[in-house]
C-alpha positions as CSV (number, residue, x, y, z in Angstrom):
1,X,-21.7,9.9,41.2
2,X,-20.3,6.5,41.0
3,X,-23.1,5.3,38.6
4,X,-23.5,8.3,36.7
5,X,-23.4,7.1,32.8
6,X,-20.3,7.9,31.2
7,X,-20.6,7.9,27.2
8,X,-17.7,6.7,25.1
9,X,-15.6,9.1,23.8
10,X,-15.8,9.8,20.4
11,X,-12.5,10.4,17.6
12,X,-11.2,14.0,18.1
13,X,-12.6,14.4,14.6
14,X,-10.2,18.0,13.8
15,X,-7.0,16.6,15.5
16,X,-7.6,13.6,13.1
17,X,-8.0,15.8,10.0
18,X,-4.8,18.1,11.4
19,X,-2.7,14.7,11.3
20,X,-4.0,13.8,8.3
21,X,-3.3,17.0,6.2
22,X,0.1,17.2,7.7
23,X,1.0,13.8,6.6
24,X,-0.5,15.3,2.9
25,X,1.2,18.1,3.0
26,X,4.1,16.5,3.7
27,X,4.4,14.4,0.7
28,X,3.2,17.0,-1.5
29,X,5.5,19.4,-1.3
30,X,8.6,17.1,-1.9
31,X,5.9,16.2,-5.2
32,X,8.9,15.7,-7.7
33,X,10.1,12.9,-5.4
34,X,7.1,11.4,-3.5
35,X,4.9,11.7,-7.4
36,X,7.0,12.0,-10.4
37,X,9.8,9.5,-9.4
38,X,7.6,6.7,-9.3
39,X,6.3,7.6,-12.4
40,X,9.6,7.3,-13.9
41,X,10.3,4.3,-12.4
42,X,7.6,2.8,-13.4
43,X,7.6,3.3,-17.1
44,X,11.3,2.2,-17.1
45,X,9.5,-1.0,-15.7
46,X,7.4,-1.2,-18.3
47,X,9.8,-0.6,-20.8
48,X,12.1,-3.1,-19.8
49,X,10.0,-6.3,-19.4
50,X,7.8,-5.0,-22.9
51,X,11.4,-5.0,-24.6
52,X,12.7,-8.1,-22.7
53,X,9.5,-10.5,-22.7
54,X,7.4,-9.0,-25.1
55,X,8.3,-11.5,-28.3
56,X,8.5,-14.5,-26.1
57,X,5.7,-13.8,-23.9
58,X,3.4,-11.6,-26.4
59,X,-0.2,-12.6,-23.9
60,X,-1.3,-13.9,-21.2
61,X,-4.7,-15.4,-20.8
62,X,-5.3,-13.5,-24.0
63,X,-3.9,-10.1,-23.2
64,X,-1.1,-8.2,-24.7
65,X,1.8,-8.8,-22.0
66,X,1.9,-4.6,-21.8
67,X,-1.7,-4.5,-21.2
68,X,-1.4,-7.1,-18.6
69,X,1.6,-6.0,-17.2
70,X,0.0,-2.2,-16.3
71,X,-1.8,-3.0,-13.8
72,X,0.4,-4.7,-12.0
73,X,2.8,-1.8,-12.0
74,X,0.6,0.8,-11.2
75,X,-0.6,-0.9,-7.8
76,X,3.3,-1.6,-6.7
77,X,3.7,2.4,-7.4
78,X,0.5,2.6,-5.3
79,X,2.2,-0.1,-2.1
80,X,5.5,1.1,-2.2
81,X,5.1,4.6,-1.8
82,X,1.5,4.2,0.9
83,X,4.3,1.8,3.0
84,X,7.2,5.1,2.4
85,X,5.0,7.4,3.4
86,X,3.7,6.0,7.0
87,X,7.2,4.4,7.7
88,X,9.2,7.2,6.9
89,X,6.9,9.7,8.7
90,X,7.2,8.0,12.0
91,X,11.1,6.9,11.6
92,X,12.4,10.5,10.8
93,X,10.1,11.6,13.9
94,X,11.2,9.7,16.1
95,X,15.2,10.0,14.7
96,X,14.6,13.8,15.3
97,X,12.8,13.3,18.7
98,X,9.7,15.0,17.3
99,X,7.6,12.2,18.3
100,X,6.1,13.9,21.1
101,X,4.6,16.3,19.5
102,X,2.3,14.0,17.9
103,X,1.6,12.0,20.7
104,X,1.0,14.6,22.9
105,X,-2.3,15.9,21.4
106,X,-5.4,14.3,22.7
107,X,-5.6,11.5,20.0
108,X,-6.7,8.2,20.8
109,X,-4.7,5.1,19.6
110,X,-7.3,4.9,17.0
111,X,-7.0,8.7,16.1
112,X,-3.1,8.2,15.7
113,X,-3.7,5.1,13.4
114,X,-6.7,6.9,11.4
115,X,-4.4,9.7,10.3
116,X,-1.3,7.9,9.4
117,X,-3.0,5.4,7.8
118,X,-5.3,7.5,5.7
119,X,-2.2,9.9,4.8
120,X,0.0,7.3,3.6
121,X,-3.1,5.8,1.9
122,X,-3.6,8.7,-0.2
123,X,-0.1,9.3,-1.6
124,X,-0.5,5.7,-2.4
125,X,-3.8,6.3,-4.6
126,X,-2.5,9.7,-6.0
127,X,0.7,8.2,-7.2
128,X,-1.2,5.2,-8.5
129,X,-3.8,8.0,-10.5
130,X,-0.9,9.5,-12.1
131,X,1.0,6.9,-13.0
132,X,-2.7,5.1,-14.5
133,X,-2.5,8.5,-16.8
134,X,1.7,8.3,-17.3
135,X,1.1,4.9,-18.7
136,X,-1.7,5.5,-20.9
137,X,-0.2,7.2,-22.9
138,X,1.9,4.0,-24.0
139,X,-0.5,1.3,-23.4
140,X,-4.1,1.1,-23.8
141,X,-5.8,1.1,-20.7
142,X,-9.5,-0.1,-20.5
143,X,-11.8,-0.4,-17.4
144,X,-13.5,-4.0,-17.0
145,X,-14.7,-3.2,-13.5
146,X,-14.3,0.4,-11.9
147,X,-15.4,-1.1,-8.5
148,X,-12.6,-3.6,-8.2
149,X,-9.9,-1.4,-9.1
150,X,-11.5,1.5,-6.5
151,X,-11.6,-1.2,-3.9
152,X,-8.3,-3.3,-4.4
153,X,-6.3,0.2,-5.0
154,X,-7.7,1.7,-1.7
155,X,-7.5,-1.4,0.3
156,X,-3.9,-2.0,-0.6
157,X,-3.1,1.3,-0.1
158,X,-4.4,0.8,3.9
159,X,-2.5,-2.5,4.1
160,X,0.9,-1.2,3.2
161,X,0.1,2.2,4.9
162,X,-0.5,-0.2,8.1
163,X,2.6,-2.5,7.4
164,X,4.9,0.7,6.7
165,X,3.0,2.3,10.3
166,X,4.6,-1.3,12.0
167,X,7.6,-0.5,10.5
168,X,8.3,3.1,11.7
169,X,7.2,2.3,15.1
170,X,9.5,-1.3,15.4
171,X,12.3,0.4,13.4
172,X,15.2,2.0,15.9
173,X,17.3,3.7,12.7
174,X,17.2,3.8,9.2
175,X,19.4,0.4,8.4
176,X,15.9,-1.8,10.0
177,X,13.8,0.0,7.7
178,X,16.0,-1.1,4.7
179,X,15.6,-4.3,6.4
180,X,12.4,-4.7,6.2
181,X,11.8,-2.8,2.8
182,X,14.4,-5.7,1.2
183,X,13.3,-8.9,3.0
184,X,9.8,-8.6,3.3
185,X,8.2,-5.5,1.3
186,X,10.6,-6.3,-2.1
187,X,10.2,-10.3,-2.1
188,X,6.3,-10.4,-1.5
189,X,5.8,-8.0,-4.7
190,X,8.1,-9.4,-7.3
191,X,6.6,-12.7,-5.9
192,X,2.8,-11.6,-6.4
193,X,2.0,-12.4,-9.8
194,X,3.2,-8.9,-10.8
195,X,5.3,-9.6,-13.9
196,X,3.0,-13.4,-13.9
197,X,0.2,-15.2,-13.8
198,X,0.6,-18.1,-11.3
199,X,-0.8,-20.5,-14.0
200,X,2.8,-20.5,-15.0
201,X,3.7,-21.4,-11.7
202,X,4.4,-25.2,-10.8
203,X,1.5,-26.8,-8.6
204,X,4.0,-25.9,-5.0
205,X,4.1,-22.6,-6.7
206,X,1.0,-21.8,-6.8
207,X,0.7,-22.7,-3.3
208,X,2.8,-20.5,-2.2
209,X,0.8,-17.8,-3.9
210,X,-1.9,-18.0,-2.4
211,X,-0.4,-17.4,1.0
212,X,1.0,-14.0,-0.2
213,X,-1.2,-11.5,0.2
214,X,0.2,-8.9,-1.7
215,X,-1.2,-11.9,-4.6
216,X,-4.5,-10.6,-4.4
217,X,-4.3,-7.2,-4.4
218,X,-2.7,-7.4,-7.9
219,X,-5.3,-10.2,-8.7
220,X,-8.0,-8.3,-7.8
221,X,-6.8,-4.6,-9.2
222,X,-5.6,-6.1,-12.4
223,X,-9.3,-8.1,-12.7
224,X,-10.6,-4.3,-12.5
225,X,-8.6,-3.5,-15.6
226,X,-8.2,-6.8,-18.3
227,X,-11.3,-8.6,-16.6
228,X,-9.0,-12.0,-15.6
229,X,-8.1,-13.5,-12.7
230,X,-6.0,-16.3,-11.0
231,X,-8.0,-16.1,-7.7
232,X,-11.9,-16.5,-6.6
233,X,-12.8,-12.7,-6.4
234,X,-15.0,-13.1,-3.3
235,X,-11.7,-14.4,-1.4
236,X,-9.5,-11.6,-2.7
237,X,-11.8,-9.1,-1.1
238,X,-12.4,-11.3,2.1
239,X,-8.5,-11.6,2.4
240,X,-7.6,-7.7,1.8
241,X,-10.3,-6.8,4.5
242,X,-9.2,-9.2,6.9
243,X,-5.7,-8.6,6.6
244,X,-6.3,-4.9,7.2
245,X,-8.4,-5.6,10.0
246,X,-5.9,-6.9,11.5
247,X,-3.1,-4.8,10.7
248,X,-5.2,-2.1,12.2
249,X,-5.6,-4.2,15.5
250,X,-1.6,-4.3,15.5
251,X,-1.0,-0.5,15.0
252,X,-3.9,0.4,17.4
253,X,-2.0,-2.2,20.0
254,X,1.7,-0.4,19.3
255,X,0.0,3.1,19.3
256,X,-1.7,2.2,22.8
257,X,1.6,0.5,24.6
258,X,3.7,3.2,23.7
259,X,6.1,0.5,21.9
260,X,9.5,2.2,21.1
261,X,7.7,5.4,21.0
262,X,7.6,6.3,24.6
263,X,10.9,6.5,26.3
């Protein structure tokens, strides 16, 4: 009947979780590339700008440069690999012409975006958990607020899990991946206060700051750990969920046109 109530269908709540755990199990079993590199890389990090700036810059706002350098590193090891995993999931799929087999299933644009976004979000937060316990080892590491790192580690995680989703989809080969990685993904977080505070900055400079968002994810995860900030709190958590919000629109959008997935 033509005015017979139809109810809205809900998520495909198994497909989702099969997405997802193939998108875990996908960076777990490459674990001494996709966990214990950025370990490594990040400790070299560390070691480098302890040895480099540590005499001239030995605190900021009161904190040992390593203690508030940490934090900063362990959410970069937490962005760059949530953006490698959703970007190079999608890319090498649709390289190999295996896309189709994960839009085939009966997932909703939402469905698709759910389960890349939560995969690439946990290989974020796992490699950001064992790089936390890498680096403690070598720098003390104390909890101000346990809520602010949970929420600023988990919603960064989503935002570059989205951004790397944007990527894979847009990107045609491997070269406009590099792209992107170098010119937008590279720049944003050496420019975020990672290595700073922006009370060094010059007044344009701390501008500019403020218009990066990748800023107050460290602002907000690195207030979690040394209890300082350079930002309001309330607008770092307003920004990350708004941006993500939004992000999620975009994917949802891409996932739903069939945008350089569908031939």
């Amino acid at each position: 009947m033509s005015g017979e109530f139809k109810p809205i269908p809900m998520s495909n709540a198994l497909a989702v979780w099969t997405l997802y755990m193939r998108e875990v199990r996908r960076f777990l079993k490459v674990y001494t590339q996709t966990l214990m590199a950025p370990v490594v890389t990040t400790l070299l990090f560390l070691a480098v700008f302890t040895l480099a700036l540590g005499r001239s810059v030995e605190s900021i706002h009161g904190i040992p440069f390593s203690q508030f350098l940490a934090p900063g590193l362990m959410m970069m090891a937490i962005a760059q690999n949530a953006f490698a995993n959703t970007s190079s999931s999608i890319l090498i799929a649709k390289v190999q012409g295996n896309i189709v087999d994960t839009l085939m299933p009966p997932l909703s644009p939402h469905d698709l975006t759910l389960g890349f976004a939560l995969g690439g979000a946990t290989r974020g937060v796992f490699c950001g958990a064992v790089v936390a316990v890498a680096m403690a080892f070598f720098v003390p590491v104390e909890i101000h607020s346990l809520g602010f790192i949970l929420y600023h580690g988990f919603m960064a995680a989503m935002m570059l899990s989205l951004l790397g989703m944007i990527g894979g989809i847009w990107s045609e080969k491997f070269d406009h991946m590099a792209a992107m990685t170098n010119f937008v993904i590279t720049p944003l977080s050496f420019l975020s206060g990672t290595f700073y505070s922006i009370e060094r900055l010059p007044e344009a400079g701390k501008l500019l700051a403020h218009f990066n968002p990748f800023f107050y994810m460290i602002d907000g995860f690195r207030y979690g750990f040394i209890g300082q900030s350079d930002a309001p709190l309330l607008t770092g958590v307003l920004v990350m969920a708004g941006i993500n919000a939004g992000l999620w629109l975009v994917c949802y959008k891409l996932f739903k046109s069939g945008y350089r997935l569908k031939a």
